[in-house]
MARTI-847554 format. One line per 10 residues: number of its first residue (from 0); their letters; for each residue x, y, z of N, C-alpha, C. Coordinates in nm, 3 decimals, decimal comma. Layout:
N
NUM	a	X/Y/Z/X/Y/Z/X/Y/Z  ...
REM end
This chain:
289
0	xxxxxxxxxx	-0,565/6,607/-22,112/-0,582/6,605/-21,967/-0,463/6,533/-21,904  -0,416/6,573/-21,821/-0,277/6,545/-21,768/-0,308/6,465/-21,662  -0,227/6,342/-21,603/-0,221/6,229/-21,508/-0,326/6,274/-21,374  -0,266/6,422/-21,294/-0,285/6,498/-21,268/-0,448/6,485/-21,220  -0,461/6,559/-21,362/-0,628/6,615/-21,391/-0,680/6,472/-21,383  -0,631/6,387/-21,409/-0,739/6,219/-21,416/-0,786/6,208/-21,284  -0,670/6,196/-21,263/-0,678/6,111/-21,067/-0,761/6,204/-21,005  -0,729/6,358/-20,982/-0,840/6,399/-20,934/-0,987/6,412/-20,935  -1,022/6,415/-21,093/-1,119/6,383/-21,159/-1,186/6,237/-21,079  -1,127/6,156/-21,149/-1,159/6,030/-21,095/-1,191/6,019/-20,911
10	xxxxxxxxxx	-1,090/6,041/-20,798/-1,130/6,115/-20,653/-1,281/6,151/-20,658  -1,326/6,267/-20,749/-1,408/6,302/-20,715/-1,532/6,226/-20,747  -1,587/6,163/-20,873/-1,620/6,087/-20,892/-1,640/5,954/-20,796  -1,513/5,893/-20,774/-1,548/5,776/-20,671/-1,628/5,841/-20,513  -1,638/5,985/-20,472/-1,683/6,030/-20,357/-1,795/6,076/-20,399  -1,837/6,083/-20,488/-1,988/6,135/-20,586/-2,091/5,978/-20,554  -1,999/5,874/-20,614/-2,022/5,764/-20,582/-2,077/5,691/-20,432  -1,981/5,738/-20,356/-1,957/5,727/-20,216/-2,058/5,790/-20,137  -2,076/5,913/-20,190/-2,227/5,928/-20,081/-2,359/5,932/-20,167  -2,365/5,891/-20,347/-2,508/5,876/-20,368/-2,529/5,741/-20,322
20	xxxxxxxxxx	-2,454/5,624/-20,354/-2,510/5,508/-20,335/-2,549/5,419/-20,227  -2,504/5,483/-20,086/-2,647/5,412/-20,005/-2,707/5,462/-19,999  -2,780/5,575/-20,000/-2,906/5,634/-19,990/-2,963/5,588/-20,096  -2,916/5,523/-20,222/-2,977/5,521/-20,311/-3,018/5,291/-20,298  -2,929/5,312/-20,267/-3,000/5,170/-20,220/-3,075/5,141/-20,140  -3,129/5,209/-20,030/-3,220/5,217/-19,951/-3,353/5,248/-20,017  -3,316/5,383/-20,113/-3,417/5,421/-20,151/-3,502/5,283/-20,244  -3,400/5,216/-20,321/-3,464/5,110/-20,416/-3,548/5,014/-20,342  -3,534/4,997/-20,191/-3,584/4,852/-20,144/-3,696/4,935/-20,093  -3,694/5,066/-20,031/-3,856/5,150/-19,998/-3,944/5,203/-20,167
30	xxxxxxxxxx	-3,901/5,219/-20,216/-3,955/5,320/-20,333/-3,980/5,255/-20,478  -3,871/5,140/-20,459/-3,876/5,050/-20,599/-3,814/5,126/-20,690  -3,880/5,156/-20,837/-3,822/5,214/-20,938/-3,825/5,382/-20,933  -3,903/5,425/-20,868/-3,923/5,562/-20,796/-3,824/5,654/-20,767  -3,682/5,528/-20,769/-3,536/5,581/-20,713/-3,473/5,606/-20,797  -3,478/5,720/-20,875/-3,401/5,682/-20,956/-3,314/5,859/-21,049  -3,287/5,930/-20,878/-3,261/6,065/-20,898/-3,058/6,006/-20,860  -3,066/5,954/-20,814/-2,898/5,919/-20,755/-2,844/5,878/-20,881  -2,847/5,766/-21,008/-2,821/5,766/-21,126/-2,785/5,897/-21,203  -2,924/5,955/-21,235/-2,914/6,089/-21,264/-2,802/6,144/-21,237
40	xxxxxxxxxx	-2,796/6,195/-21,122/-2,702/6,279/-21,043/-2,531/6,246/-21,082  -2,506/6,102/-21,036/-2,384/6,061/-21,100/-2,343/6,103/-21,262  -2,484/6,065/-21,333/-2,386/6,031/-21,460/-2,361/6,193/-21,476  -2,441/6,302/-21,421/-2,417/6,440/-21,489/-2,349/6,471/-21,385  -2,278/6,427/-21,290/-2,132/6,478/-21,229/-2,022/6,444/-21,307  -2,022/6,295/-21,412/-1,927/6,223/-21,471/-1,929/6,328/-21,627  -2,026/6,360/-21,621/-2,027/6,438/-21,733/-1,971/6,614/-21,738  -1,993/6,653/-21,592/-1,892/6,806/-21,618/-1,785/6,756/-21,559  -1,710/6,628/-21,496/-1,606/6,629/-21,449/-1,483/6,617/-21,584  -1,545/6,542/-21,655/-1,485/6,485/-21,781/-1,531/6,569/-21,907
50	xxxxxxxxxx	-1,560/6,699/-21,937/-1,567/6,749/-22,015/-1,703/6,709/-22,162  -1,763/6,656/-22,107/-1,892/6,544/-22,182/-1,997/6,653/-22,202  -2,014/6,696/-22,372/-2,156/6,753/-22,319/-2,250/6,725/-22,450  -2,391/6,723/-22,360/-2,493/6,662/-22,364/-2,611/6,751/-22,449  -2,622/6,719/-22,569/-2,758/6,806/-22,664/-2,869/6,705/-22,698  -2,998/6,720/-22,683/-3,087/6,632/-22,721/-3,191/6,696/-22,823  -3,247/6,626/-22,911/-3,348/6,701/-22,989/-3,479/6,629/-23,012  -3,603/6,641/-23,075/-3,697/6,572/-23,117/-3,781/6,553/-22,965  -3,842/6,461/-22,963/-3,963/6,458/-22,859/-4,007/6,368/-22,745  -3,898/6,316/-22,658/-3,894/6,243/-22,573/-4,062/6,169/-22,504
60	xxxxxxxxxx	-4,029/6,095/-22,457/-4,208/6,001/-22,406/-4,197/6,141/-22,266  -4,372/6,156/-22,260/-4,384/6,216/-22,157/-4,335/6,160/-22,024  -4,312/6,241/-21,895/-4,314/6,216/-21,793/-4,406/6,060/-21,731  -4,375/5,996/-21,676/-4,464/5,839/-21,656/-4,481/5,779/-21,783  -4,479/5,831/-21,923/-4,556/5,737/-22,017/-4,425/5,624/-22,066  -4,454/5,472/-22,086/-4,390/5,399/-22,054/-4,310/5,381/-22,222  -4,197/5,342/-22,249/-4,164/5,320/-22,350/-4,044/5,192/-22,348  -4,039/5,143/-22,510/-3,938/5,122/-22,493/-3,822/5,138/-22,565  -3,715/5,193/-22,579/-3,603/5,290/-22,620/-3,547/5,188/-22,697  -3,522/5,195/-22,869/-3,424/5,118/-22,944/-3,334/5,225/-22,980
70	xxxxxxxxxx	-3,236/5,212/-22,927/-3,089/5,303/-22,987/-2,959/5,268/-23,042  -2,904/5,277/-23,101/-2,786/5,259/-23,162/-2,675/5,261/-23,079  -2,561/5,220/-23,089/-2,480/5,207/-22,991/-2,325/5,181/-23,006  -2,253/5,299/-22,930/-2,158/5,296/-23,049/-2,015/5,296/-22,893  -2,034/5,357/-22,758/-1,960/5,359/-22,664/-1,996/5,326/-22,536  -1,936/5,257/-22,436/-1,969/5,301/-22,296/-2,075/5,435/-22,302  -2,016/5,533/-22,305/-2,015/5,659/-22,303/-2,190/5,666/-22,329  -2,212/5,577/-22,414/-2,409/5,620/-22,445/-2,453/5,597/-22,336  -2,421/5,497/-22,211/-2,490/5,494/-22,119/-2,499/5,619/-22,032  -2,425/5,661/-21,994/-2,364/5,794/-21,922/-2,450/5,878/-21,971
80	xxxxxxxxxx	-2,434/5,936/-22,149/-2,534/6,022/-22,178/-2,657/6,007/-22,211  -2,740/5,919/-22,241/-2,872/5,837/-22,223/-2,956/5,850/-22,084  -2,852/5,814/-21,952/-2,869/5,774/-21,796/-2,873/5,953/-21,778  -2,832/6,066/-21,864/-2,837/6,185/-21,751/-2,910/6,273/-21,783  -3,000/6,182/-21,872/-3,148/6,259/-21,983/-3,211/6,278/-21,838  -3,277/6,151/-21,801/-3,350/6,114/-21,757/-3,384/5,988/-21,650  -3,506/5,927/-21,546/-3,435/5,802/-21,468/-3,488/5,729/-21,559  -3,408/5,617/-21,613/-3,441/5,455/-21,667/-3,398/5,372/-21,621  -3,381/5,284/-21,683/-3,293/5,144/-21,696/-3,242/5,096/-21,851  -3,159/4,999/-21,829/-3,071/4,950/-21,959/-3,101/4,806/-21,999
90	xxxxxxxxxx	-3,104/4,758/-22,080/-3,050/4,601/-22,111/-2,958/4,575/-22,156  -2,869/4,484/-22,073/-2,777/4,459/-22,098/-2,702/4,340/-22,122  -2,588/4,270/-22,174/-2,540/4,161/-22,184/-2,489/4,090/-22,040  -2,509/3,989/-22,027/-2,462/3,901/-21,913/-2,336/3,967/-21,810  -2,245/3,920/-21,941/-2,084/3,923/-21,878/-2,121/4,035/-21,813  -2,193/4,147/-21,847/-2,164/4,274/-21,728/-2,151/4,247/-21,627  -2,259/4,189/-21,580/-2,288/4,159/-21,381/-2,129/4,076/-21,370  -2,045/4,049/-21,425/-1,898/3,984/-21,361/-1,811/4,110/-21,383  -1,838/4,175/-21,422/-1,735/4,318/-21,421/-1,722/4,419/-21,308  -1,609/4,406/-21,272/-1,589/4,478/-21,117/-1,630/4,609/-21,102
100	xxxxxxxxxx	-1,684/4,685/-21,060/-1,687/4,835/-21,034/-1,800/4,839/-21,140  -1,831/4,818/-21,250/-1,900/4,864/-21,379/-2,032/4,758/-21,315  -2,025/4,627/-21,296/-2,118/4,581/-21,228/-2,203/4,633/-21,135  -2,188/4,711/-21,027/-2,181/4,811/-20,912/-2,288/4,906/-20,966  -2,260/4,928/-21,049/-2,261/5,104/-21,132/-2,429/5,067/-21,242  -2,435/4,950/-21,296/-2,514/4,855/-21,361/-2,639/4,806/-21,298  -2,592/4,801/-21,130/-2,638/4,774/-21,014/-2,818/4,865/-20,994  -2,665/5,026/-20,963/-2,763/5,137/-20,958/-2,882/5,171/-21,063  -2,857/5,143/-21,190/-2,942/5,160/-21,295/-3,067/5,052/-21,305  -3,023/4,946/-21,183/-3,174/4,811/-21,211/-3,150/4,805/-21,368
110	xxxxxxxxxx	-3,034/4,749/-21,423/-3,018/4,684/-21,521/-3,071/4,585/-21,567  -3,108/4,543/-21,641/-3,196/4,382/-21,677/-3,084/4,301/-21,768  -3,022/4,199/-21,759/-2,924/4,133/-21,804/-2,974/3,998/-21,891  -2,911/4,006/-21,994/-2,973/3,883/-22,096/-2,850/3,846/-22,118  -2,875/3,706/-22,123/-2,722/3,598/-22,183/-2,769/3,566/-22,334  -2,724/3,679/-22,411/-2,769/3,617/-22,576/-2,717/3,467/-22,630  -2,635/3,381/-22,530/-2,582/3,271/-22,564/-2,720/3,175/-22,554  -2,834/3,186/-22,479/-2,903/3,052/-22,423/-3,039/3,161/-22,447  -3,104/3,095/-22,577/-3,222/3,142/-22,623/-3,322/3,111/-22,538  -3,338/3,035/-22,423/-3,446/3,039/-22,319/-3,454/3,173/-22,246
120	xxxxxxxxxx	-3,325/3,215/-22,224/-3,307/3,354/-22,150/-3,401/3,462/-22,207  -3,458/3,469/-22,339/-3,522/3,564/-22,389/-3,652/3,601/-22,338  -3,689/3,473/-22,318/-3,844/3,509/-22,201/-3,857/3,541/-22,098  -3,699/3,538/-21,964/-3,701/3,594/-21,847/-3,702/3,732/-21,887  -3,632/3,769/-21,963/-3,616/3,925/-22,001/-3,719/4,015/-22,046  -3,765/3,922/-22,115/-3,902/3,991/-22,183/-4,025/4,020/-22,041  -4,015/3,909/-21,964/-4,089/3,916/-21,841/-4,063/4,035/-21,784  -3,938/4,122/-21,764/-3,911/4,188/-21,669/-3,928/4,315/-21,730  -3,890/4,301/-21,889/-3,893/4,446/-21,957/-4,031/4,489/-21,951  -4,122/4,373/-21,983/-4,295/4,380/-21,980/-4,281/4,448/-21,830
130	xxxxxxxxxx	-4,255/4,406/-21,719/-4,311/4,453/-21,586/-4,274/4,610/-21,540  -4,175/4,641/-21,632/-4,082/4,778/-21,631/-4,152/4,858/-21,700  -4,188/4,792/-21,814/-4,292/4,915/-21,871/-4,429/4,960/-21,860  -4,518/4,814/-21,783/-4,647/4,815/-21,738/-4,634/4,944/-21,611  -4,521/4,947/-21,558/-4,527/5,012/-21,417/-4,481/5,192/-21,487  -4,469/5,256/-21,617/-4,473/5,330/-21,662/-4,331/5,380/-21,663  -4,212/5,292/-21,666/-4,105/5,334/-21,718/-4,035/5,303/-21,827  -3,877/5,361/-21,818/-3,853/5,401/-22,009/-3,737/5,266/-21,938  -3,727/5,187/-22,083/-3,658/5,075/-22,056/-3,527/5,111/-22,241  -3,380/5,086/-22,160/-3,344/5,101/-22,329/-3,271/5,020/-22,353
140	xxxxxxxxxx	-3,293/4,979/-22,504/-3,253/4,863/-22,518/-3,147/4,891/-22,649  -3,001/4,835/-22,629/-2,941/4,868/-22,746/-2,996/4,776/-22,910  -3,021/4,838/-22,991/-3,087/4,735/-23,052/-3,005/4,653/-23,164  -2,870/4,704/-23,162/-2,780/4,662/-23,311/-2,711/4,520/-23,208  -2,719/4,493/-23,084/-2,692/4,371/-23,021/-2,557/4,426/-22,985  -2,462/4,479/-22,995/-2,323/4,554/-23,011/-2,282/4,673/-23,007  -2,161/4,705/-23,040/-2,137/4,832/-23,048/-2,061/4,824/-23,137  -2,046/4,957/-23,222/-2,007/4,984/-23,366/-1,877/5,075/-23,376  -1,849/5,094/-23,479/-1,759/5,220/-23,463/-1,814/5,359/-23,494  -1,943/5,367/-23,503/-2,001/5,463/-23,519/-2,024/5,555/-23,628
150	xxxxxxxxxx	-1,930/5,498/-23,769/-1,935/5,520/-23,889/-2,050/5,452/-23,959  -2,155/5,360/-23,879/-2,190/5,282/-23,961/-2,308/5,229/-23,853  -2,454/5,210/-23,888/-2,555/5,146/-23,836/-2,575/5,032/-23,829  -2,526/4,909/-23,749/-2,569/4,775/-23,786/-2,735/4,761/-23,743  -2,782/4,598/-23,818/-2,888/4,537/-23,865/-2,971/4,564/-23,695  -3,035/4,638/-23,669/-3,169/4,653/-23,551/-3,193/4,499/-23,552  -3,195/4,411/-23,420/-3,227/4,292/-23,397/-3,388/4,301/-23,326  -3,439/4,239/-23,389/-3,591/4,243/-23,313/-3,654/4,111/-23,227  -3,578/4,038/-23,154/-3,627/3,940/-23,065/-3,674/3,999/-22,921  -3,637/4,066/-22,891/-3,644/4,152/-22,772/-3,784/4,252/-22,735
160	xxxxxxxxxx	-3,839/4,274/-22,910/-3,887/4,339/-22,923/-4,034/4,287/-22,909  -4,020/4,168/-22,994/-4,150/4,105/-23,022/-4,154/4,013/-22,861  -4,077/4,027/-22,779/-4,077/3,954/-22,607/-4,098/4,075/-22,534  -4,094/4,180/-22,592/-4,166/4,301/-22,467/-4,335/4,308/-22,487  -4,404/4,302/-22,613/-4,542/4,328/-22,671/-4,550/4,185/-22,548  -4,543/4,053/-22,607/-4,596/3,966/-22,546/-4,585/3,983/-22,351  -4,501/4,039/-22,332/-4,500/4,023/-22,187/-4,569/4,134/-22,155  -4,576/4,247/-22,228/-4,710/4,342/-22,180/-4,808/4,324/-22,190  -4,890/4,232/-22,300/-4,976/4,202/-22,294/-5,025/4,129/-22,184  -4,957/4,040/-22,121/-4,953/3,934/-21,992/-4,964/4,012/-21,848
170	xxxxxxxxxx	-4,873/4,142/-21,848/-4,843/4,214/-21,708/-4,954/4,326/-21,732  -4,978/4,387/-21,839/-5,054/4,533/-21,811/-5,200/4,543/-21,881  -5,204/4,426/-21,954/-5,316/4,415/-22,038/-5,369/4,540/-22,146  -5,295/4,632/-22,156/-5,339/4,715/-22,227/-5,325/4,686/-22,388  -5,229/4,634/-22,446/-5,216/4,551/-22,560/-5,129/4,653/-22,619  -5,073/4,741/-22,590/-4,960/4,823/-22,675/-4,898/4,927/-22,580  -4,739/4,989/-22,679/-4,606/5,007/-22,590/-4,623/5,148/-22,710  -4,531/5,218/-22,628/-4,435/5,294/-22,715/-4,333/5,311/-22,723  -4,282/5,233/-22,900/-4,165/5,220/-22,933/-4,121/5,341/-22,966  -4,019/5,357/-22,905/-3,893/5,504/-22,909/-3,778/5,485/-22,972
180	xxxxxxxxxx	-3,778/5,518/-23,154/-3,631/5,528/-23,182/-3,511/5,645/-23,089  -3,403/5,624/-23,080/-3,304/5,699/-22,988/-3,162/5,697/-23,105  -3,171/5,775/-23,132/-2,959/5,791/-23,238/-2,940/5,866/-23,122  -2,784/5,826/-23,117/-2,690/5,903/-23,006/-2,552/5,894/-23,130  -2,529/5,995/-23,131/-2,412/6,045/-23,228/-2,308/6,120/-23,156  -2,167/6,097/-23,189/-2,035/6,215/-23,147/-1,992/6,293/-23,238  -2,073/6,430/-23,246/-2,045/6,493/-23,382/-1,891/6,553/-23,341  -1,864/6,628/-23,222/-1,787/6,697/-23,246/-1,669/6,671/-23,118  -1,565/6,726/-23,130/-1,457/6,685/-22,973/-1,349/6,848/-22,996  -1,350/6,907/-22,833/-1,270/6,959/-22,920/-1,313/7,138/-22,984
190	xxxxxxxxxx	-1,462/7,132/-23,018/-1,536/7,197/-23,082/-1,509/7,177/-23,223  -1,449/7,077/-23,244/-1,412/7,045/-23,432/-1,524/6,871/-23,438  -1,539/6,917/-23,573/-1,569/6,714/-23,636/-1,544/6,688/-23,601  -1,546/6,519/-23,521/-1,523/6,411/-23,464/-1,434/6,334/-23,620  -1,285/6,289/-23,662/-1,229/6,279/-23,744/-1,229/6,141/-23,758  -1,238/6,066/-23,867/-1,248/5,906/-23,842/-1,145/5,805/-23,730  -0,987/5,877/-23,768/-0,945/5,837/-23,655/-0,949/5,863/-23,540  -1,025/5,994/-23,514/-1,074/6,004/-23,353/-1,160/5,905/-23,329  -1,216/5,868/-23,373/-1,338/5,753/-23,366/-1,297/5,671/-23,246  -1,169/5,624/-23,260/-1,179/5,503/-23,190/-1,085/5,525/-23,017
200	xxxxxxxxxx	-1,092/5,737/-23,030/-1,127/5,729/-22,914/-1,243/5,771/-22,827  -1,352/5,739/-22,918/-1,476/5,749/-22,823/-1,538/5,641/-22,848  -1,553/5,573/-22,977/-1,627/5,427/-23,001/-1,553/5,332/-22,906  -1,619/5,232/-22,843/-1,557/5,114/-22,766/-1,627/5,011/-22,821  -1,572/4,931/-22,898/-1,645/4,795/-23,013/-1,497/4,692/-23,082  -1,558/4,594/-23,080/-1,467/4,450/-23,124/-1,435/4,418/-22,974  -1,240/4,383/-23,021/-1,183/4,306/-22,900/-1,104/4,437/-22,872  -1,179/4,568/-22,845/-1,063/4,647/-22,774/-1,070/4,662/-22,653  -0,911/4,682/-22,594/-0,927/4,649/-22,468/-0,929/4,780/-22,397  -1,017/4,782/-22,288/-1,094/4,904/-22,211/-0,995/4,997/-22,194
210	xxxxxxxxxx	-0,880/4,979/-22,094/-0,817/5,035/-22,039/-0,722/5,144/-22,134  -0,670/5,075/-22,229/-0,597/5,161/-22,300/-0,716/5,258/-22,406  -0,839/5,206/-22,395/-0,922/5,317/-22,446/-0,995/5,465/-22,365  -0,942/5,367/-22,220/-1,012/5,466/-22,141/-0,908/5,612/-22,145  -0,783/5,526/-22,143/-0,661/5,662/-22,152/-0,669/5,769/-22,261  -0,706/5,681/-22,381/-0,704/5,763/-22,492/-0,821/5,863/-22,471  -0,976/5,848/-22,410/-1,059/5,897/-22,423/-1,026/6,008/-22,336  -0,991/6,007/-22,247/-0,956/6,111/-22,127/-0,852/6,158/-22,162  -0,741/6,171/-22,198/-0,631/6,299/-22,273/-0,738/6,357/-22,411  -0,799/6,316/-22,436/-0,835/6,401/-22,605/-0,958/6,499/-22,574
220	xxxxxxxxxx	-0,953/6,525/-22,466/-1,050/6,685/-22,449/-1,199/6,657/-22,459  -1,248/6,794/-22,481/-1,366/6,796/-22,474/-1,460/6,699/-22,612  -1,566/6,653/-22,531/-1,645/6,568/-22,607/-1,810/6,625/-22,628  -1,848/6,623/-22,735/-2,011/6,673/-22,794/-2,063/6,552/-22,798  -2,167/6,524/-22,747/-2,292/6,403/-22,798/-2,426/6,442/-22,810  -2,495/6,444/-22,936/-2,632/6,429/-22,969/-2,727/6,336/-22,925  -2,813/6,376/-22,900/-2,930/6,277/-22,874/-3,050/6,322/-22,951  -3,096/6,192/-23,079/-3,193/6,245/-23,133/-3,277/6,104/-23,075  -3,418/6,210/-23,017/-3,553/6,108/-23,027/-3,627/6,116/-23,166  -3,637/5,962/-23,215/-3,732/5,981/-23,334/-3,859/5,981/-23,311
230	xxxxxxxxxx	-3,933/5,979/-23,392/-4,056/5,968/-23,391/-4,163/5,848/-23,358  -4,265/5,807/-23,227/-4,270/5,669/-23,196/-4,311/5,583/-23,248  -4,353/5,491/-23,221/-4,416/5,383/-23,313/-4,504/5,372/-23,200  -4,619/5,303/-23,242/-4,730/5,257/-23,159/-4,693/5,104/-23,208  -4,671/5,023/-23,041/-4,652/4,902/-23,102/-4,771/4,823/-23,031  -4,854/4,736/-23,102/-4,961/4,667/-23,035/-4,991/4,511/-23,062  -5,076/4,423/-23,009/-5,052/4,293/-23,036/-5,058/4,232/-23,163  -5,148/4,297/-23,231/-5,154/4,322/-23,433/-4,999/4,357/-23,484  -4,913/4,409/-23,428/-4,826/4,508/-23,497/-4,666/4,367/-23,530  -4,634/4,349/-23,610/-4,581/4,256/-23,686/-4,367/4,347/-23,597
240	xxxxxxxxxx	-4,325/4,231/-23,533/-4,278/4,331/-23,447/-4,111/4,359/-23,567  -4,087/4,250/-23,611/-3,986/4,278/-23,795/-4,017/4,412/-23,824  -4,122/4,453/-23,918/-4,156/4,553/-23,956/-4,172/4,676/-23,841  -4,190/4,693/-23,765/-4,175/4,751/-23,585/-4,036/4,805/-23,603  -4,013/4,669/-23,610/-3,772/4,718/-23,550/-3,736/4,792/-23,649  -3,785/4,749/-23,811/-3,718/4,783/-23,886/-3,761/4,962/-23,920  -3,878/4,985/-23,887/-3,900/5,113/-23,879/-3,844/5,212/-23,780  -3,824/5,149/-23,678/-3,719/5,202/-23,561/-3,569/5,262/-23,622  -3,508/5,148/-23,666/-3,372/5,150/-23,778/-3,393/5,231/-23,876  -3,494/5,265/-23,965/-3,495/5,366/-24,012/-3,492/5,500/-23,960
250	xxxxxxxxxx	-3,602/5,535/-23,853/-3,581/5,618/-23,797/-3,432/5,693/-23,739  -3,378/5,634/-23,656/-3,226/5,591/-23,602/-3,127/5,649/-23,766  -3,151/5,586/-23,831/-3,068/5,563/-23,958/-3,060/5,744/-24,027  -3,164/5,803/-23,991/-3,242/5,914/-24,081/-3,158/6,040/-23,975  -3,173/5,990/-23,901/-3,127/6,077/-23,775/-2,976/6,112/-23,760  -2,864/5,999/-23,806/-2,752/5,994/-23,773/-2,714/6,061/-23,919  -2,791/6,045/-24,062/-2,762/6,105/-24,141/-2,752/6,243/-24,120  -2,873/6,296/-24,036/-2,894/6,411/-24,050/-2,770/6,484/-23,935  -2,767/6,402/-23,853/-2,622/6,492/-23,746/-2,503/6,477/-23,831  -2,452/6,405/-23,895/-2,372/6,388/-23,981/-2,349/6,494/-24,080
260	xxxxxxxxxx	-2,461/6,552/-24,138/-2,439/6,633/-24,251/-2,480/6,767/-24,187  -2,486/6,805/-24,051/-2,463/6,911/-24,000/-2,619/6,988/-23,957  -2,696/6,903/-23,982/-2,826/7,025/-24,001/-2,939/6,935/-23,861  -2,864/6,821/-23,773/-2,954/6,770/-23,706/-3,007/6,645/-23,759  -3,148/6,592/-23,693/-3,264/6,538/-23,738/-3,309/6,546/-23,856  -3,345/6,426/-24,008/-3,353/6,464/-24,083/-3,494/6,567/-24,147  -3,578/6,498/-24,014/-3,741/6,539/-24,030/-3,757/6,632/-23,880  -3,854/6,702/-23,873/-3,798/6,861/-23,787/-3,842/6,763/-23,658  -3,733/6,875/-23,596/-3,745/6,779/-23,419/-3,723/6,943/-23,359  -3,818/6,924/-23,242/-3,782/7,025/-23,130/-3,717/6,981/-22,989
270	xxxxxxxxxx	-3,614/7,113/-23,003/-3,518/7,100/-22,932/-3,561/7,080/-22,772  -3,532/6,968/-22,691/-3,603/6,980/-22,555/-3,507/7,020/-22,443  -3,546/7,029/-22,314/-3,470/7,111/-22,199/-3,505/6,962/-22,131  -3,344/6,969/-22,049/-3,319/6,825/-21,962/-3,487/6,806/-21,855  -3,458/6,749/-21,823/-3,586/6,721/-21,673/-3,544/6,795/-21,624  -3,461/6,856/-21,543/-3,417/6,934/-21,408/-3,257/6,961/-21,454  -3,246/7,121/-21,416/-3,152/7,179/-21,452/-2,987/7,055/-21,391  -2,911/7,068/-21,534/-2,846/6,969/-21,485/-2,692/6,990/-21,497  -2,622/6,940/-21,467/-2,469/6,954/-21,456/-2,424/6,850/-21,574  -2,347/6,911/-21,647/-2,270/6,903/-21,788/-2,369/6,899/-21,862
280	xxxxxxxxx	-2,499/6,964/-21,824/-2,586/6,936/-21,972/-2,572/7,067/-22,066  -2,642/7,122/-22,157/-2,653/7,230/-22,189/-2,792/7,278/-22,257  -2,820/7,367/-22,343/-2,897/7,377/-22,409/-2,893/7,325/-22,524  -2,967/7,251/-22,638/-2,908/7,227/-22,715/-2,910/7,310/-22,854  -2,767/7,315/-22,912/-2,798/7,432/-22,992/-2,847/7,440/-23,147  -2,949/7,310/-23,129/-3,036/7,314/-23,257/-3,211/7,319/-23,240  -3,201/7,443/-23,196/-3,324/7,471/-23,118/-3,447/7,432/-23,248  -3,413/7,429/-23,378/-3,520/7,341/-23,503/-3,408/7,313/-23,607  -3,454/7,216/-23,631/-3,346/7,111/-23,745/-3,469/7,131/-23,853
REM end
């Protein structure tokens, strides 16, 4: 993609920007979480502007039913394709809310922000994820704490996990969630394999610095991303939340094998159609794994 093609790209984008987001802030202070078609809308403009496209498989939480999303996490980029499934929210690390423009953008999504530095912070969060999901929405939470290079699954952290049960129990009284494994994989760029050294221009993980990744990601063409839903967990106040995460990570784990070796999901998943016909999405073309 040539200098050219960026800037305009980008133009359009910042005016995509420009007229969803006050209406969409208005909408948040009348409607609450209700608002949450302007997200949508962006990330699947960012997604046919930039060549991004979007396949999902396996069995997403129904319409209203509340979950909460452990996924793997390997780029920026998962938010974008995660955010243009469907409306949610994210959890995210602190430093975000000090990041210029990306803060903004973090804004729109009603992000929930945890400072993993100050272990008191874990119970405001848990408070809010509990109140997000009592009210019947999908909350996602990266669960490896990081981002990877995508060759490789790190250790599913479960503090977060066992602070959502307890705060639902407190906000909705019903005594159980549904836990949603989520793999998001970059099989292909290009219409070829994703090659190890392509990796690191779609993975964003360690001390690399944004900008010169953002360049690399935008000259190297078209981009494929999978989305596999695993299979849920019923999580309830009995349910030991270690053994919880770690079945999540398996799930996740089973999944990335299976996009990896070409055939999908390792255990059969049906192929689903976005919420509402969408821009850069497609069909996805593993209609049974």
């Amino acid at each position: 993609m040539s200098r050219f093609g960026i800037a305009w790209r980008g133009a359009a984008l910042a005016l995509a920007l420009a007229i969803l987001a006050p209406p969409h802030w208005i909408a948040l202070r009348v409607l609450g979480r209700r608002a949450g078609l302007a997200p949508l809308l962006f990330h699947r403009v960012f997604l046919r502007l930039f060549s991004v496209r979007v396949t999902q498989s396996g069995t997403p939480p129904a319409p209203g039913e509340a979950a909460l999303v452990l996924a793997n996490h390997v780029s920026w980029l998962d938010i974008i394709a995660i955010g243009s499934l469907r409306p949610l929210s994210f959890v995210a690390k602190s430093e975000i809310a000090g990041w210029p423009v990306i803060s903004s953008l973090a804004g729109l999504q009603r992000t929930i922000y945890i400072d993993r530095r100050r272990r008191a912070a874990t119970g405001a969060v848990s408070s809010a994820i509990g109140h997000r999901l009592a009210g019947g929405e999908l909350v996602v939470l990266f669960a490896e704490g990081t981002t990877s290079d995508g060759t490789r699954l790190l250790p599913f952290r479960s503090s977060l996990v066992g602070a959502a049960r307890a705060a639902l129990q407190a906000e909705a009284g019903s005594g159980r969630v549904r836990l949603q494994p989520l793999a998001i994989s970059y099989p292909h760029r290009n219409g070829l394999p994703v090659t190890r050294s392509e990796r690191v221009e779609i993975a964003w993980y360690g001390d690399m610095e944004l900008a010169p990744h953002l360049s690399d990601f935008l000259r190297g063409g078209p981009v494929d991303v999978h989305v596999v839903w695993g299979s849920p967990i019923a999580f309830e106040a009995s349910t030991d939340r270690k053994v919880a995460t770690a079945a999540a990570e398996a799930e996740v784990r089973a999944a990335l094998r299976g996009v990896g070796a070409g055939r999908g999901p390792s255990a059969p998943a049906t192929a689903v159609r976005p919420t509402s016909p969408g821009v850069g999405l497609r069909e996805p073309e593993m209609a049974e794994v």
